[in-house]
Each structure stands twice: as structure tokens, then as C-alpha cells.
ZAKE-391902 format. One record per residue (C-alpha): x, y, z. Coordinates in pm, 1 decimal, padded with zeros to 6 digits, always signed. Layout:
residues N
PT        xx        yy        zz
PT         X         Y         Z
...
This chain:
residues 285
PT        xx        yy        zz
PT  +08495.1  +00345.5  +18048.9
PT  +08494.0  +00051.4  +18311.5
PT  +08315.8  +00093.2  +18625.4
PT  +08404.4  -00140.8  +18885.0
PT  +08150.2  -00226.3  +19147.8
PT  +08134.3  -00481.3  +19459.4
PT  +08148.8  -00798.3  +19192.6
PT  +08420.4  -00664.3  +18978.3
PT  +08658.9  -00541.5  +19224.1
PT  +08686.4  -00880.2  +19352.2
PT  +08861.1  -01024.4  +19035.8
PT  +09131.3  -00750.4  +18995.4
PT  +09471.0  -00796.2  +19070.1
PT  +09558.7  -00674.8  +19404.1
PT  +09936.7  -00676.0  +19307.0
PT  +09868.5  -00523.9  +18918.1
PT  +09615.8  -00274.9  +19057.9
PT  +09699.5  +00112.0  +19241.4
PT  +09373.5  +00224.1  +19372.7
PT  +09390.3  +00601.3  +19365.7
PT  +09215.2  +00795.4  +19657.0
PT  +09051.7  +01082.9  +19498.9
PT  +08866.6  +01246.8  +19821.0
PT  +08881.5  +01603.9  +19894.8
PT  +08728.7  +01911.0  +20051.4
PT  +08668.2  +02157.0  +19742.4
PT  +08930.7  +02406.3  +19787.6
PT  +09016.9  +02315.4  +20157.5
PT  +09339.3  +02149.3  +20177.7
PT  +09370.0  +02149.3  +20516.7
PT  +09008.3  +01994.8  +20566.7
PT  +09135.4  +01734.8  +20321.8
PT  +09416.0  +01654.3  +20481.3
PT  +09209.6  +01635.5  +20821.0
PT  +08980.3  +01337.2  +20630.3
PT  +09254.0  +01184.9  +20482.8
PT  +09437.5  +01157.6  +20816.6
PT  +09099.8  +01025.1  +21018.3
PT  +08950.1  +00814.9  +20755.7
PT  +09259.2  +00653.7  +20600.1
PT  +09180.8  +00369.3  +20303.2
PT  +09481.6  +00188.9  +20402.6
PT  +09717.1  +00090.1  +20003.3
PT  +09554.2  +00351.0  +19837.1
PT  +09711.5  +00667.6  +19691.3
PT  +09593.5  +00960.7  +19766.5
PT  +09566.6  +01243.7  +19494.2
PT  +09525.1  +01619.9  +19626.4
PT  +09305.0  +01852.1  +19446.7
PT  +09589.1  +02108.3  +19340.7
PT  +09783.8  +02076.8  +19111.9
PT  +09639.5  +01757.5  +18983.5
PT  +09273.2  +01846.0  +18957.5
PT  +09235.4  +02211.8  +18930.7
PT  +09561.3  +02407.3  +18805.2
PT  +09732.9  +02693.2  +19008.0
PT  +09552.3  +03025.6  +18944.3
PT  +09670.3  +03168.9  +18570.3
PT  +09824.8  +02822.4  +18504.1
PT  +09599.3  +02615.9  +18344.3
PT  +09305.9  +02570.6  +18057.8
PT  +09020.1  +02848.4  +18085.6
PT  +08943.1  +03128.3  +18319.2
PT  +08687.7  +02969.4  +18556.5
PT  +08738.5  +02933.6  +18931.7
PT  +08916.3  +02568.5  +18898.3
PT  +09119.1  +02568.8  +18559.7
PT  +09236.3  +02274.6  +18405.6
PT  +09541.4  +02141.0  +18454.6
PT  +09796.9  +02109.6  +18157.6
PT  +09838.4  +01753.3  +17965.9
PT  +10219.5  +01764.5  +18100.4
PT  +10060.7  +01757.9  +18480.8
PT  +09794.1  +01490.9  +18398.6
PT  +10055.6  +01313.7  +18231.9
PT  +10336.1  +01275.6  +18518.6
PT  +10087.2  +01225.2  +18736.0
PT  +09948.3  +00923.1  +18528.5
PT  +10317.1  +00805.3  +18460.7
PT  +10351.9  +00819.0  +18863.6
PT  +10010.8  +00668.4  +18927.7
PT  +10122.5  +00348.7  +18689.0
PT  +10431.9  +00262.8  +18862.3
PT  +10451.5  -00111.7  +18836.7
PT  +10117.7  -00190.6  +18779.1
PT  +09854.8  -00242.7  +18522.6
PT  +09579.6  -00062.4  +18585.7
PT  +09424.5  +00228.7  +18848.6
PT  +09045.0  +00272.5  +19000.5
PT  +09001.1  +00586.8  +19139.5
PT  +08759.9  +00654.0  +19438.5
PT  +08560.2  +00836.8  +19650.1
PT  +08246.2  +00860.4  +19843.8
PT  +08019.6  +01098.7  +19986.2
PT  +07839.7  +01275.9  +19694.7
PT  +08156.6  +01346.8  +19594.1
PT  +08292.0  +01484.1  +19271.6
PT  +08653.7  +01464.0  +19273.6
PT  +08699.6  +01093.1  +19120.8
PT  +08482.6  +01188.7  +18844.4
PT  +08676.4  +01511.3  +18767.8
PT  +09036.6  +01277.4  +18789.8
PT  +08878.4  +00993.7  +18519.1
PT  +08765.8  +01316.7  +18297.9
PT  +09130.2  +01460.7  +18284.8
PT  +09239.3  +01171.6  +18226.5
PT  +09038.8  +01096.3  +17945.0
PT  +09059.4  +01426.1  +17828.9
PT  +09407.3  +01342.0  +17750.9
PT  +09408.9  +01021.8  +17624.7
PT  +09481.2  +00793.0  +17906.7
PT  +09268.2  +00480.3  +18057.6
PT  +09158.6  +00482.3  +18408.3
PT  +08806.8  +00316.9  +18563.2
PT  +08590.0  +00463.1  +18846.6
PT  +08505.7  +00222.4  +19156.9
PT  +08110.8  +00206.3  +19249.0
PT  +08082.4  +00082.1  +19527.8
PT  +08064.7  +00024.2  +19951.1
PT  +08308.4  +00154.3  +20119.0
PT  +08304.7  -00136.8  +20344.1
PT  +08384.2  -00372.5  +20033.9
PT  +08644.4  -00147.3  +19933.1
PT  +08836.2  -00134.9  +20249.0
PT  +08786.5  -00483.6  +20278.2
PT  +08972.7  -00565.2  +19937.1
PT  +09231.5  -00334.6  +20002.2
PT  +09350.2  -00511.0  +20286.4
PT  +09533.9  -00787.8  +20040.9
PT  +09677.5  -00475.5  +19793.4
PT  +09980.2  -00481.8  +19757.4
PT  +10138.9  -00191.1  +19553.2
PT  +10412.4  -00002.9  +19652.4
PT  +10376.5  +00376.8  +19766.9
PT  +10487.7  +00628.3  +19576.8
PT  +10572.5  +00985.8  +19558.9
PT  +10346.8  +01234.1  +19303.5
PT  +10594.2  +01480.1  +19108.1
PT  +10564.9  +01835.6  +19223.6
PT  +10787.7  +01917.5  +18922.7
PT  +10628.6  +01908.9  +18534.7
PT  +10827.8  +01952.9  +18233.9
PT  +10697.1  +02185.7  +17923.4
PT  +10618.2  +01928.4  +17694.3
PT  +10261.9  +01967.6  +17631.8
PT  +10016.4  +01712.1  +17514.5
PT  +09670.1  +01749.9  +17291.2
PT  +09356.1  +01774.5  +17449.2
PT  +09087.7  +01510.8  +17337.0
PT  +08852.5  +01842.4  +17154.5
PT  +08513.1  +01569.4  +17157.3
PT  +08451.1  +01616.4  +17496.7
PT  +08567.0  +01979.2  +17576.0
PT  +08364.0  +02267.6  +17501.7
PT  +08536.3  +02643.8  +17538.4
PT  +08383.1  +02975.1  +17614.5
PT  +08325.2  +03040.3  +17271.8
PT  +08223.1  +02736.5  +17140.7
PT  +07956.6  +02764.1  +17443.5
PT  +07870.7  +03095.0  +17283.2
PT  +07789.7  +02946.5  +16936.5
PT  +07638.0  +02677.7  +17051.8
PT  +07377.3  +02841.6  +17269.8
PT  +07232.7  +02939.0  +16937.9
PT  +07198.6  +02587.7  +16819.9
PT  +06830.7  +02448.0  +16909.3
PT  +06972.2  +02064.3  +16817.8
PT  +07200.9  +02150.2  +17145.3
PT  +07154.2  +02129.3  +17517.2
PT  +07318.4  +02253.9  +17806.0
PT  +07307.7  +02136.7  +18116.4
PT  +07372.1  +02289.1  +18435.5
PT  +07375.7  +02067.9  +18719.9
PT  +07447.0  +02398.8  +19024.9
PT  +07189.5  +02387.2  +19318.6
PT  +06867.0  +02495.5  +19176.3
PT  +06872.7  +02821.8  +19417.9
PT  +07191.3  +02924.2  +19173.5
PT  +07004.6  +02843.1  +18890.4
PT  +06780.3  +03117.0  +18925.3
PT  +06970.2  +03346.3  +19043.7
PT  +06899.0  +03357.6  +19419.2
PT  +07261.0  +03437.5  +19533.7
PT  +07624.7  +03258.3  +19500.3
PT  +07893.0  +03301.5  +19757.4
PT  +08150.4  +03152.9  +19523.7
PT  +08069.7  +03363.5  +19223.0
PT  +08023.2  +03739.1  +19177.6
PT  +07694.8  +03719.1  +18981.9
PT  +07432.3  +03472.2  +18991.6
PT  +07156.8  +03322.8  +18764.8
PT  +07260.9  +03119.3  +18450.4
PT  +07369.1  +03051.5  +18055.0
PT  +07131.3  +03142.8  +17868.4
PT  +06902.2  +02790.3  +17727.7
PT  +07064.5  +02650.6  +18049.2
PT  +06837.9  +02371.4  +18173.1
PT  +06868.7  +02276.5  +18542.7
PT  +06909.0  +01910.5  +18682.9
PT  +07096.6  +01904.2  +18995.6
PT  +07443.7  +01672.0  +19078.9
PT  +07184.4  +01557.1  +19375.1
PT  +06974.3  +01327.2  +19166.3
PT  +07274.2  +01149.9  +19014.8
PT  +07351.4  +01038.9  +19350.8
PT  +07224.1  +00698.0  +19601.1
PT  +07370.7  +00694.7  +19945.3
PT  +07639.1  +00901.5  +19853.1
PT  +07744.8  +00766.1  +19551.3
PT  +07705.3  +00835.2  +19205.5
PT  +07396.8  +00593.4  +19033.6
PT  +07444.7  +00515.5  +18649.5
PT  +07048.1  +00408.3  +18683.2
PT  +06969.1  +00742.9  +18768.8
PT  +06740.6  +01003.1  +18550.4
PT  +06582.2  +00700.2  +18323.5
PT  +06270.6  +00976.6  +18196.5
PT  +06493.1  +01289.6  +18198.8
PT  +06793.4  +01074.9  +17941.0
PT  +06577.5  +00930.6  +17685.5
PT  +06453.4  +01329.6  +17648.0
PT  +06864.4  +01436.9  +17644.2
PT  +06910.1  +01203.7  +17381.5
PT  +06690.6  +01298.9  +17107.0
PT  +06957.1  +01633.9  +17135.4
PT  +07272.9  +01568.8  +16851.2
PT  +07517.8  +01751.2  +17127.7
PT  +07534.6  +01802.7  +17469.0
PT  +07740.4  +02028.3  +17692.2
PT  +07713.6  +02004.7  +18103.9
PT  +07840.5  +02259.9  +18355.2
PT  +07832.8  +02411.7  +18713.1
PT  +08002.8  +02638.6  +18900.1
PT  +08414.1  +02591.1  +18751.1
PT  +08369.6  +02313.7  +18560.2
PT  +08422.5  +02062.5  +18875.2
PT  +08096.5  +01903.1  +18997.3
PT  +07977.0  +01906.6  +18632.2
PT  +08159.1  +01592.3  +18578.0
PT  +07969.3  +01324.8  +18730.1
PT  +07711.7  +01452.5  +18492.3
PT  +07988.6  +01429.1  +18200.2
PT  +08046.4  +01030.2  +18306.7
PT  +07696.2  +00951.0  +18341.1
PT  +07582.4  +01067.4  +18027.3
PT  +07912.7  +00980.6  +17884.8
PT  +07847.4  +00580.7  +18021.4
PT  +07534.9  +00614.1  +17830.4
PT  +07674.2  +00720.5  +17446.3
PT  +07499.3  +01055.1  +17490.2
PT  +07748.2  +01297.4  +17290.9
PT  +07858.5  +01510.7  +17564.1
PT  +08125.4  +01785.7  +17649.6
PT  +08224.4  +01951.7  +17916.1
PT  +08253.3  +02354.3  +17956.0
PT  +08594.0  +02377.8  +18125.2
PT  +08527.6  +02708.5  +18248.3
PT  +08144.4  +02664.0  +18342.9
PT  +08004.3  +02971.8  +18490.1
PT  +08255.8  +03106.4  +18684.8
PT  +08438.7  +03150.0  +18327.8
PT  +08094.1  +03292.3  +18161.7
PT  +08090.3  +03557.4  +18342.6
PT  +08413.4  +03736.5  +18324.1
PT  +08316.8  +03822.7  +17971.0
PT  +08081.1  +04128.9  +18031.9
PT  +07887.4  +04076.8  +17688.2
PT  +07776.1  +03719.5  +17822.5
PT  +07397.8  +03732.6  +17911.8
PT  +07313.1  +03595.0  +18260.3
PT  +06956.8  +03455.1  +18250.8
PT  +06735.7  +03363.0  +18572.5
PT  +06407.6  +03202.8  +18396.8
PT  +06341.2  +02848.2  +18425.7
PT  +06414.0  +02637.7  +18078.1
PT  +06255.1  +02314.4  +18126.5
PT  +06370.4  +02016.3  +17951.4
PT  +06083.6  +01959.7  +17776.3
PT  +06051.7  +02309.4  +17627.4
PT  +06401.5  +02268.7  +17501.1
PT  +06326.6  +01933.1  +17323.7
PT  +06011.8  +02114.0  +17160.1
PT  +06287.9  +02362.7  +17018.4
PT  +06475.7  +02078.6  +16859.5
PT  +06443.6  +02142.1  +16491.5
């Protein structure tokens, strides 16, 4: 993974480089479209949330809330993405999630990208001398389908089995208030997966964006674990998680489905106790 911050971004390319706008409003596209049109980041492509980050209902990987798209999608849109240049930094701001979830699929299939860290300010400023063309995303995929990179995606039954597994942690990084079960508006039931620890998305984060010097006590504790799986709600905001743990060599996966996925299967235990990290490490046989 390369992270570029305020130092790096000044030695790219501006006429090798597509910097790839990856704010949105979770499941809002006209809000989206709203902040896009107010808050432009002028020679930047912008890349909505459907169909390129969460797949049309039915149409994608698992049966959480925000499936994953197909390789074939992740793939054209790549392909489109790299249109005369030679590399692409995706962005966004504002506690967001969505440029972490856009590096994971593409990692998830094989392909290089790197995740700006920055000011906006310096970012705006450096796009100003950009000077890549604009192009159109494909709306159209063909049925060629590509494999899945299986090291850093966990399914609803590998979840299962792994539960069971005291060398393994799971993380769930939902609101805490979620965690325990005191009510969801997204999802029909509430509480968590069973062994589930609980550190929220909001400590990853420093004015809005996402800190890779965050959580220095809580990490060395997550690494004495041999695997690691993080999730949330649908398998969205769990990936800033996945790319901070991910930036430092912890073994981690992501559940694709998270618990929106969990609990569609009826036999799936929904906990609401607190598991502390600690307790979980004293498990670790």
C-alpha cells in the first residue's frame, strides 16, 4: 500500500496521475451529488457509490446491506480509471469511509491503487496543475469474471468457524450503542457476533481523516492474535479498520457481509455483552 500525504503528493506526476474523488453520502445519491456539485475538487474523478462500491441489490458478493461488487465491475472501472496515466490516489475527507472501501476492492482483486492523507487545502492546491483528461465510467460490464484475492476476505461461514477459534479476533468497529444492542435503524436486529470486540471507526480518525498513528496500546494487543477479521454494519465502514491494520502487517480480513449479512441466517447467535480486548487476548491459547 502507498499512502500519500502533504510531502508525497508534491512529487507525483500531475500529467501521469488521475486523482479519483471517492466522497459520498452512504446510500444518498442525491445528497452526493448535492456535495459533489458545491464542493467540487476541480481534475479529479469522481466515483459514485453504486455500482462501483456497493453492487445493485441481488447482484453482487454476500447478502449484507452493501454487497460487493463483481471483479468484472472493479475491473472496467480500474481499466477506465487508468486511462493514460500511471497511477490513481483516491480521496476523501470527513470521517469518511468510501476511499478506503474503493482501495479494498481494488485490492481485493488484484489491482494497485494508493490512498491520499492529507489537507484538503494541499490537495486542492496540487490539483490545480493536474492535468488528466476526463473521462466517462462504463455503466455497461461484461461477464468475464475475475478471482477474488481469498487472504483478505472472510465469508459468512468462514466467520462462523472462526468464531470458535480463540487464536482469532473479530472486530467490530459499529457505534458502541449498536454494539450492545441498544437499537439500529439500518438493521432489523441489534447487538453483535458473538466474541465481537468493539473499537469504534471514531478513534481511527484526526480532524476528519483517517490516522495510521492511531490505537498504538489497543494494536500491539491485536497482534499477538494469528488472524483477524473486522466488520460493521454491511461490510462498508469496516474498511478503514481493514487498511489500518492492513498498513501495519496485522493479518486481517474483511467480512463482506458484516452484520447486516449475520443476521439473515436465523441460527446465527446475536450477542449484547461487552468482550473486551483484553479478555479475548487472555483466551488466546
Amino acid at each position: 500500500m502507498t499512502i500519500i500525504n502533504e510531502k508525497s503528493l508534491i512529487k507525483l506526476n500531475p500529467n501521469k496521475t488521475r486523482f479519483v474523488d471517492a466522497r459520498n453520502i452512504f446510500m444518498n445519491e442525491e445528497a452526493t451529488k448535492e456535495l459533489i456539485s458545491k464542493s467540487p475538487f476541480m481534475n479529479s474523478t469522481h466515483v459514485p457509490e453504486k455500482p462501483y462500491m456497493v453492487a445493485a441489490e441481488n447482484d453482487g458478493y454476500n447478502n449484507g446491506r452493501s454487497p460487493m461488487p463483481y471483479g468484472n465491475v472493479i475491473k472496467s472501472l480500474y481499466k477506465d480509471l487508468m486511462t493514460d496515466v500511471q497511477m490513481i490516489v483516491i480521496f476523501s475527507f470527513d470521517n469518511s469511509f468510501h476511499h478506503t472501501r474503493l482501495y479494498y476492492l481494488f485490492k481485493l482483486y488484484g489491482l494497485d491503487s494508493n490512498l491520499y492523507i492529507g489537507k484538503k487545502d494541499s490537495l486542492k492546491a496540487f490539483l490545480q496543475n493536474v492535468t488528466t483528461e476526463k473521462i466517462e465510467l462504463s455503466t455497461e460490464f461484461n461477464k468475464y469474471e475475475i478471482e477474488m484475492n481469498k487472504d483478505i476476505y472472510m465469508t459468512m461461514d468462514e466467520v462462523q468457524v472462526a468464531i470458535n477459534d480463540p487464536n482469532h479476533l473479530l472486530i467490530d468497529v459499529r457505534a458502541h450503542d449498536r454494539y450492545i444492542g441498544g437499537g439500529d435503524r439500518l438493521d432489523p436486529k441489534s447487538g453483535h457476533i458473538p466474541t465481537a470486540v468493539n473499537i469504534p471507526n471514531t478513534k481511527l480518525y484526526v480532524d476528519g481523516n483517517l490516522s495510521l498513528n492511531s490505537l498504538p496500546e489497543e494494536l500491539e494487543l491485536i497482534k499477538r492474535f494469528t488472524s483477524v477479521t473486522v466488520s460493521c454494519g454491511s461490510g462498508m465502514s469496516a474498511t478503514p479498520m481493514f487498511v489500518f491494520l492492513d498498513y501495519h502487517k496485522v493479518p486481517v480480513k474483511l467480512f463482506g457481509g458484516s452484520f447486516s449479512e449475520w443476521i439473515t441466517d436465523d441460527s446465527n447467535t446475536v450477542e449484547t455483552k461487552i468482550n473486551t480486548l483484553e479478555s479475548r487476548v487472555d483466551c488466546i491459547e
